[in-house]
N, C-alpha and C positions, 0 to 999 in steps of 0.2 A: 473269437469273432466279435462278443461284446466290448472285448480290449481295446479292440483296434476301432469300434465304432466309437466310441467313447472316447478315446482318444482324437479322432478326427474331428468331433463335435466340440471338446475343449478348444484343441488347436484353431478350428475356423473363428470361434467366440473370439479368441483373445488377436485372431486379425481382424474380427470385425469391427470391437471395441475400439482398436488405434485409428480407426475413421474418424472423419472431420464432421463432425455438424454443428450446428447453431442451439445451442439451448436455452434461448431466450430471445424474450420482443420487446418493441416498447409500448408498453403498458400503458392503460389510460391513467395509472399515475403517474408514469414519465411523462407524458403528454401534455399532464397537467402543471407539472413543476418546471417543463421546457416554455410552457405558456406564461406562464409565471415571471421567467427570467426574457423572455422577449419585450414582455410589457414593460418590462425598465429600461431595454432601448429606445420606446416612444417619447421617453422622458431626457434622455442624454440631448445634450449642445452637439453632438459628435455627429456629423454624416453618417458615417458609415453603422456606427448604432441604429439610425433612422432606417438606414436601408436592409440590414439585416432583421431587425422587427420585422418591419413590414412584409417582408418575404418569407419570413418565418411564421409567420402568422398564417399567411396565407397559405404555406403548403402544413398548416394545421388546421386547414379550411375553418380557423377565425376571423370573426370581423374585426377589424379595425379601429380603435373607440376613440370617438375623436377624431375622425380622420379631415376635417377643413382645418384646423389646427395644427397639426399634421405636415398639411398643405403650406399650412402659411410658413411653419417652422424652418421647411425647404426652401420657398421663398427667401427668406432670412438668411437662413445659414448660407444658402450658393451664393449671396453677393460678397460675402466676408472674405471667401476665398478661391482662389478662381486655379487652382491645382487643377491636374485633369482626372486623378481619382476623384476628390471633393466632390467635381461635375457629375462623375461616372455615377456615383451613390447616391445624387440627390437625383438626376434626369433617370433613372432607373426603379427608384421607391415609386418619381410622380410618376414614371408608365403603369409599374405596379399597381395602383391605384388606381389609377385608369378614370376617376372622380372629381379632382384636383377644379378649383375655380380659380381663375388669376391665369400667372405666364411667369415661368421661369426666365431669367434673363441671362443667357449663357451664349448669346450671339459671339462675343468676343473668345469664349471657348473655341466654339467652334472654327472659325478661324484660327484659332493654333493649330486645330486636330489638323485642318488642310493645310497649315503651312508646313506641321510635324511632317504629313504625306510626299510635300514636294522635294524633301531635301534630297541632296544628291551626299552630302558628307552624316552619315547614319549613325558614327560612332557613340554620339553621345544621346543618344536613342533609345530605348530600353522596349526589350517586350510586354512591360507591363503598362509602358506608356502607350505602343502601340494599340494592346486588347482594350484600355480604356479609352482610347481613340475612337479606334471603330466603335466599340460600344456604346459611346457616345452618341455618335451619325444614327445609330441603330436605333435607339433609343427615342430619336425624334425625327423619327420615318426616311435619314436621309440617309446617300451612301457613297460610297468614297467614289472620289472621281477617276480613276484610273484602277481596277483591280489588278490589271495585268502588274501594274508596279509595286500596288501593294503585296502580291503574292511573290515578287518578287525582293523587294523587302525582306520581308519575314524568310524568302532561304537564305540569305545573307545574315539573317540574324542568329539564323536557330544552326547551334554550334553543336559536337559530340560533346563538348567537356560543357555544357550547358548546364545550370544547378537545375534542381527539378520541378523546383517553385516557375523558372522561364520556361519550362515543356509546359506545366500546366497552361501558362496565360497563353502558350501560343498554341496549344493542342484545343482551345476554347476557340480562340480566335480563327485559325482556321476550318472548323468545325461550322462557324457562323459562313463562311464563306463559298460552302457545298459542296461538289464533287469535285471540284478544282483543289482542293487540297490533298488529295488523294498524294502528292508526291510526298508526304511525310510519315506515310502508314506503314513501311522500314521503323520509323522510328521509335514506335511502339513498344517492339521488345523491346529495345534498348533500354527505355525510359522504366518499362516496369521491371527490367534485372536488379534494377537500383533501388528496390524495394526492400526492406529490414522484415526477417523473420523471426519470431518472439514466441520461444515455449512453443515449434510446431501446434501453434494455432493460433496467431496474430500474423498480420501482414501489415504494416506501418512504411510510408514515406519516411526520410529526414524533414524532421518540422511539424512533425504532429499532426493532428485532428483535421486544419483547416488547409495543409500541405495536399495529404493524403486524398481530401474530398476533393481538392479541385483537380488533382489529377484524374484519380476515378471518374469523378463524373464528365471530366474534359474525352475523355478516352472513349466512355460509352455514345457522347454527343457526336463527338468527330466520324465512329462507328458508324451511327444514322445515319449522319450527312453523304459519306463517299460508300455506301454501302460494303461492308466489311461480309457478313452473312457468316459464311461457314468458317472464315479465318478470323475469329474475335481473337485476338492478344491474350485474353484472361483465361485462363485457366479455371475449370468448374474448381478445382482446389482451392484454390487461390482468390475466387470470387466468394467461396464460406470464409475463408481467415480472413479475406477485408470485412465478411460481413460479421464476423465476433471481433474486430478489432473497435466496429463503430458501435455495438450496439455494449462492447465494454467501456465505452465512455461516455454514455446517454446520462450522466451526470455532471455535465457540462454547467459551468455560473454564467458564460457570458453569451450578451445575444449572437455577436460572430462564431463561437464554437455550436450553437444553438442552429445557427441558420445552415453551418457547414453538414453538421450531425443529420437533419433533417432532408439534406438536400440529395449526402449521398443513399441513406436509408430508403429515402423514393426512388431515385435511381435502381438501385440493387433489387426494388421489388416491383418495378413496373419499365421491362426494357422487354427486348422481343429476342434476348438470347438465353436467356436461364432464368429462373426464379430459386433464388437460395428458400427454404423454408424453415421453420423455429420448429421443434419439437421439444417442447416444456410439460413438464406436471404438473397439474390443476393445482395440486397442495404439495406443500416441502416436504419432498423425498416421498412422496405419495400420501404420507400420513393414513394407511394402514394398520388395524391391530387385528387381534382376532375374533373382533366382533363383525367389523365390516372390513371387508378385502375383497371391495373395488376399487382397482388403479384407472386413474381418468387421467390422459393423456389429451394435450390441445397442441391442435396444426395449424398454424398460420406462415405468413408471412412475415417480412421484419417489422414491418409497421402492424403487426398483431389485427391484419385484416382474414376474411377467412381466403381461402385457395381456390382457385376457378375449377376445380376438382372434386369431390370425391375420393376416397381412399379406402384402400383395403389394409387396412394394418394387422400386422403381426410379432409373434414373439419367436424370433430367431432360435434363442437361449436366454433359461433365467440360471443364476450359480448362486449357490448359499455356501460359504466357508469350502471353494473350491471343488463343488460336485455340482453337474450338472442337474437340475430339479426340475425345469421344466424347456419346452419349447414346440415349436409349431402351434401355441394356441393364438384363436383368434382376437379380435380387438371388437365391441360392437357399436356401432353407431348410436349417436343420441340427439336429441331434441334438435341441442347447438351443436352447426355442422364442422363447427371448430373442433368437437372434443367429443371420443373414443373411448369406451372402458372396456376393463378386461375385468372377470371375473377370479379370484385370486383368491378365490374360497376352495383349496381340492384337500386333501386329507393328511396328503404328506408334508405341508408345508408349516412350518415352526415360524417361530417368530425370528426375525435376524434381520441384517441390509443383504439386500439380493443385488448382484449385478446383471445388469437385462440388458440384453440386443434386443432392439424392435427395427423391423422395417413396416415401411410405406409404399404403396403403388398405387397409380391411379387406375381408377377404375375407370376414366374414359378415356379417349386417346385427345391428348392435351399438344401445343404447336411449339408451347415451351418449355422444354423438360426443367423437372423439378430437380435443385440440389440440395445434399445434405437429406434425401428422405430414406435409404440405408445403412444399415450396420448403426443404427443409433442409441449411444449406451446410455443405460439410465441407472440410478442409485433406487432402491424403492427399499424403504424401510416398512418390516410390519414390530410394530411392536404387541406388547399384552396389558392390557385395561385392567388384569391385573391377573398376579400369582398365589399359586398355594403351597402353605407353608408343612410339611410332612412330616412325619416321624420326628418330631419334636421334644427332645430331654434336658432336662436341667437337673443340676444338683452338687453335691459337694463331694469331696475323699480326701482322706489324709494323706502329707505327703510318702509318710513310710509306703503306703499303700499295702499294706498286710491286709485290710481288707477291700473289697470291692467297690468302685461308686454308688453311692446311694443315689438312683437317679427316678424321677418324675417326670408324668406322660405328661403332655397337653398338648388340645387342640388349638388350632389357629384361633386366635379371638378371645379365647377363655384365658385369666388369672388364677395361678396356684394359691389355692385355699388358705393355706399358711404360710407363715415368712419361711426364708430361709436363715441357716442361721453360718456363720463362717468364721475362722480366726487365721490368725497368722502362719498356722501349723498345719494348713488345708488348703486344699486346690479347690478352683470355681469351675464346673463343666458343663457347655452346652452344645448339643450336638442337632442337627435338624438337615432335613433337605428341601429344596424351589423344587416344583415341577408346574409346568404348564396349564393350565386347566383344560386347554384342549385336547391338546395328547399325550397328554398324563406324559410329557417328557422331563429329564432335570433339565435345570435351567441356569446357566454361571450367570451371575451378574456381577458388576464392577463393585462394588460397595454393599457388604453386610458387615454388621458390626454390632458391637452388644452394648449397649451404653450405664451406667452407675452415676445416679442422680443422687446427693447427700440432700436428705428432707429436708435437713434443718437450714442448710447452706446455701443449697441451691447449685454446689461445684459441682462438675461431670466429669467421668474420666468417660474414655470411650476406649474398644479395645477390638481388635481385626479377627473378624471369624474367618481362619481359613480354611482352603477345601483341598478333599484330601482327595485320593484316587480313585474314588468309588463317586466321586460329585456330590458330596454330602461335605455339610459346611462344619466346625467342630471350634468351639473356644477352649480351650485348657490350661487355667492361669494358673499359676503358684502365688498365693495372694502374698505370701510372706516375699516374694520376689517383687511383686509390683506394689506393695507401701507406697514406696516414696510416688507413684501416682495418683495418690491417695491422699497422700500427704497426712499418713498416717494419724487421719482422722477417723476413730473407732464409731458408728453409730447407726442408724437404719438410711439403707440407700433404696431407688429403686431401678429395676433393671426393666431398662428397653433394648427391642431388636430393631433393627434398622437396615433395614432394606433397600436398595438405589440404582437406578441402570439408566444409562439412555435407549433402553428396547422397554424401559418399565415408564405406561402413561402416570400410572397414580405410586408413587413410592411408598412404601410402609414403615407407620413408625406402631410397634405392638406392644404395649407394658403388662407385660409376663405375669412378672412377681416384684416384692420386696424382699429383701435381704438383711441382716442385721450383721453387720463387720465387727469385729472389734481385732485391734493391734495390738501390738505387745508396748509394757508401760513406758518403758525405755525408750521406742520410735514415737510414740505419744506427743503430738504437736498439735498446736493452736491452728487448725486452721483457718483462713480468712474467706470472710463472708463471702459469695459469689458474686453477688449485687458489688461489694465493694471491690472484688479483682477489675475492676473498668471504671474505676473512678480514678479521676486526676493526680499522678503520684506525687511524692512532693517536691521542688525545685531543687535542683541539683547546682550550689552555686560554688562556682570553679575559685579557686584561690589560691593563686600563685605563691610561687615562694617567697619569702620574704629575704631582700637582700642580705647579706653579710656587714656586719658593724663594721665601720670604717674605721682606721685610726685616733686615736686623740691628734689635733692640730700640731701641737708641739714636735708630735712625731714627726708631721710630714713635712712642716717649717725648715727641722734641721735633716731631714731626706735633702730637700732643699740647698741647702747652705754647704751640705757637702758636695753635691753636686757641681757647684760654683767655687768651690775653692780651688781643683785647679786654675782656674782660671785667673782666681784673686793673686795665687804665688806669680804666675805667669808676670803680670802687672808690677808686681812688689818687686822681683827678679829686674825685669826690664828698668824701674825705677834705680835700682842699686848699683845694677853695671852699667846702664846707660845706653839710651838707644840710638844707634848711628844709623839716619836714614840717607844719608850722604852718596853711597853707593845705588841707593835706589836704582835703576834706571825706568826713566819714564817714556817708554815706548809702551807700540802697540801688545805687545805679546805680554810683557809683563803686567800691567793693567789687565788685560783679559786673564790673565791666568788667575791671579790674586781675587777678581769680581768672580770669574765662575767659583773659585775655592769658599769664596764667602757667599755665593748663591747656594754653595750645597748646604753651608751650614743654616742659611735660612731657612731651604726646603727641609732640614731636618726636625726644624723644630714647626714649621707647621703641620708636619705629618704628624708630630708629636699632637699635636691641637687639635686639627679638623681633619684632613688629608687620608684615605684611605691608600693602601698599600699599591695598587694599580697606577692610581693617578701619579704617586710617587715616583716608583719606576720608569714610568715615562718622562715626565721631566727632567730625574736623575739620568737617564739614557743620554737626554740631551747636553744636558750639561758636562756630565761627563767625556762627550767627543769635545767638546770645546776645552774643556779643561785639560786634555790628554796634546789637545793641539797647540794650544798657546803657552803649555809649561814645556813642551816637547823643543819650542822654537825659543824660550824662554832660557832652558839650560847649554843649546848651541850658541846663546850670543853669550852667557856668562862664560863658557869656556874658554871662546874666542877671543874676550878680555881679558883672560887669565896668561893664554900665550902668548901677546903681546907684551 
């Protein structure tokens, strides 16, 4: 029966584990670094920088610095350009402000917006022109003259194969326009199937950060407006993966990812259909040892505000190296109503990383259910402040081993009274066990090692204590085997232990004993300083081969001259017998044939020269067909002359 409990208890842990939550907010140091990169929009020539500050400031409910400055900046920039975004980002900062002295001069805008409204030929119309249209009117309390058309408009515009950046501006737009939009809340699912799923636990638009926020927050606005209630489109799943999608990239440079990040982040934490919630640890991975083991757990919201709630929190399951250790205990309330501890002090619990389910429930009846507050895994590391070191020996044996180790006690902290003393014909043995200070358990840790420091030198060899099957660590060198890391330098070294883990807060380094080595004469080498193994070595300068002597001159003169003697007979030959050019014939085939025959000898001797063997072949290709054509037609007409 305990099989089968135990079994149920692992199994339910590792489905509860694969649940979706948020494990993280943004932070008053995000907060501060988003405030940071807003303020350099206030500074930009750019609209739409202007406008994203400002708004981003403000839903970080900051003031403004500078804000008649500001005013005037918008002044300035909306006459430069009279685009109907441009309009959109400056008449939108000055509503934002709501402070502004002067008047924008954007009369002539507006009149576009209403001429954009009357047209009957819409094609080259955009939905982004229309939402900055309206937004415009919006923006300076006025509003479109005919809605029936405008709403009819926009079903003309909003298409199935619509990219999803035109759903956002026109799920905003209509959204602004109230319960009369209601004929597009079909289109809802559509638009969020078309959502990118990342590592079952991101949920992304195509287009990123400032894609993804305007659809979201278009979605939830449109929601309010045509009252959606029980049939929201989002998905509680779906609404955690957007909400770790945004709070994974709260490291945003620019004021528009800045304003986008900010806008869906308040969205996601203050709507009247779910409250995603953050379940984080106070300190990294709890930062527990076994002096103090309280884990303090904090609830918030994405914007790391606290929950309109109360909570009753608990521990599902905690698993140390796959057994079940703890569960069902309580979480208790503290000061700050953000943040929960558990007590983590019980008897059987060792040092290691725990995998823990915790759930959350409210303790009052709340209007907005909370997501992400079960099945929520946590990492909690305890580590040990520090260990002790046990059954501790050292000492020497010959390799024949006819007799037994000569081995010496010590405690932790204390140095062996005398040296030790070693040669090359002996083994070096040290044997010890970790155990816990708590519960006097053993303890593996990643790195123990015995280290050998040369006095005079300063060189260290260092060498791996392993552990054997009893959990006891064990060095057993054949010294005549490890010389050469030595560097068969015979003289008094000394020996430290070296101890290291990531469960160990304070690592150990312990100097034992000294040692006295000496080698055999023959491996006997110089070795180099320590200080000087890390000094500059000496430049390494490369140097080629040196050519092959060339011939004497005279050689290559008459290479030369024989080379050319054909050529000389040829002449001397023609000289004697006499040349009859008489038969010539001066047509076209004969003249080509003869000019290409003498272009190849030309190209042969500039390849000889300059000409690599490619360049060759191509040209030779050519000439070749012409040579093949005009000797071809060259020896039909000599024939032809010959018959007659």
């Amino acid at each position: 029966m305990k099989v089968v409990f135990l079994f149920f208890v692992v199994t339910s842990c590792l489905c509860l584990s694969s649940s979706l939550s948020v494990d993280t907010y943004l932070t008053s140091r995000d907060k501060d670094q988003l405030k940071g990169v807003l303020l350099t929009g206030l500074e930009s020539e750019n609209l739409s920088d202007v406008f994203y500050a400002v708004s981003g400031l403000q839903q970080l409910n900051q003031q403004i610095p500078g804000v008649q400055a500001v005013c005037d900046k918008l002044m300035k920039l909306v006459g430069k350009s009279k685009s109907l975004d441009s309009v959109y980002f400056s008449t939108s900062a000055w509503k934002a402000i709501a402070i502004c002295s002067g008047k924008l001069i954007v009369d002539e805008s507006v009149q576009d917006v209403y001429t954009m409204l009357e047209k009957k030929d819409i094609r080259d119309v955009h939905m982004s022109d229309l939402y900055f249209g309206v937004s415009i009117l919006s923006n300076l309390n006025l509003k479109p003259k005919d809605i029936t058309k405008l709403i009819n408009i926009i079903k003309r515009k909003m298409k199935p194969d619509d990219t999803i950046t035109d759903f956002g501006y026109s799920i905003h737009l209509l959204a602004s326009l109230g319960p009369e939009g209601r004929f597009a809340f079909n289109r809802l699912s559509d638009a969020i199937m078309q959502v990118d799923q990342v590592d079952r636990k991101f949920l992304q638009f195509e287009g990123g950060l400032s894609v993804t926020a305007l659809v979201l927050t278009g979605v939830y606005k449109f929601c309010d407006a045509v009252q959606c209630n029980t049939s929201f489109p989002i998905q509680n799943d779906q609404a955690l993966m957007f909400s770790n999608y945004f709070l994974s990239r709260k490291s945003v440079q620019t004021p528009k990812g800045a304003y986008f990040l900010l806008s869906a982040l308040k969205t996601l934490s203050n709507n009247k259909y779910h409250l995603p919630i953050a379940a984080t640890l106070v300190k990294p991975m709890g930062d527990l040892d076994d002096t103090q083991k309280i884990l303090s757990v904090r609830f918030t919201n994405l914007l790391g505000e606290p929950l309109p709630t109360s909570l009753s929190v608990g521990v599902e399951s905690a698993m140390l190296n796959n057994k079940v250790v703890m569960s069902k205990n309580k979480f208790k309330s503290t000061a700050d109503k953000t943040v929960y501890e558990l007590d983590f002090n019980e008897p059987d619990l060792s040092i290691g990383i725990y995998s823990i389910v915790i759930s959350a429930t409210p303790l009052e009846k709340v209007k907005i259910p909370l997501l992400g507050n079960t099945a929520i895994p946590l990492e909690v590391k305890v580590s040990a402040s520090s260990v002790n070191i046990v059954d501790f020996k050292v000492g020497t044996t010959d390799n024949d081993q006819q007799t037994g180790p000569s081995l010496q006690s010590l405690k932790y902290g204390e140095k062996l009274p005398t040296r030790l003393k070693a040669d090359h014909m002996q083994r070096i043995i040290v044997r010890f066990a970790i155990k816990d200070y708590q519960v006097k358990k053993h303890v593996q840790v990643h790195q123990a090692f015995v280290r050998f420091t040369n006095i005079k030198t300063g060189s260290q060899s260092v060498f791996v204590a392993e552990l054997d099957s009893q959990n006891n660590y064990k060095l057993d060198m054949d010294l005549g085997v490890k010389s050469v890391s030595f560097k068969h330098a015979s003289g008094l070294y000394s020996m430290d232990l070296i101890i290291g883990d990531s469960l160990l807060k304070n690592p150990i380094v312990w100097h034992f004993s000294d040692i006295k080595l000496k080698f055999s004469e023959v491996e006997s080498d110089a070795s180099e300083p320590f200080a000087d193994f890390y000094k500059p070595k000496r430049l390494i300068s490369h140097t080629f081969r040196e050519p092959e002597p060339r011939p004497p001159h005279i050689v290559s003169l008459l290479f030369t001259v024989l080379s050319l003697a054909p050529l000389l007979v040829l002449f001397v030959l023609w000289a004697r017998l006499g040349v009859n050019i008489k038969n010539f014939p001066f047509n076209l085939s004969a003249i080509g044939f003869h000019s290409a025959l003498a272009s190849i000898f030309i190209l042969f001797g500039m390849f000889w020269v300059y000409l690599d063997m490619f360049i060759t072949l191509k040209y030779l290709f050519l000439l070749g067909i012409s040579t093949f054509l005009f000797g071809n037609r060259l020896l039909s007409y000599i024939a032809r002359r010959r018959n007659k």
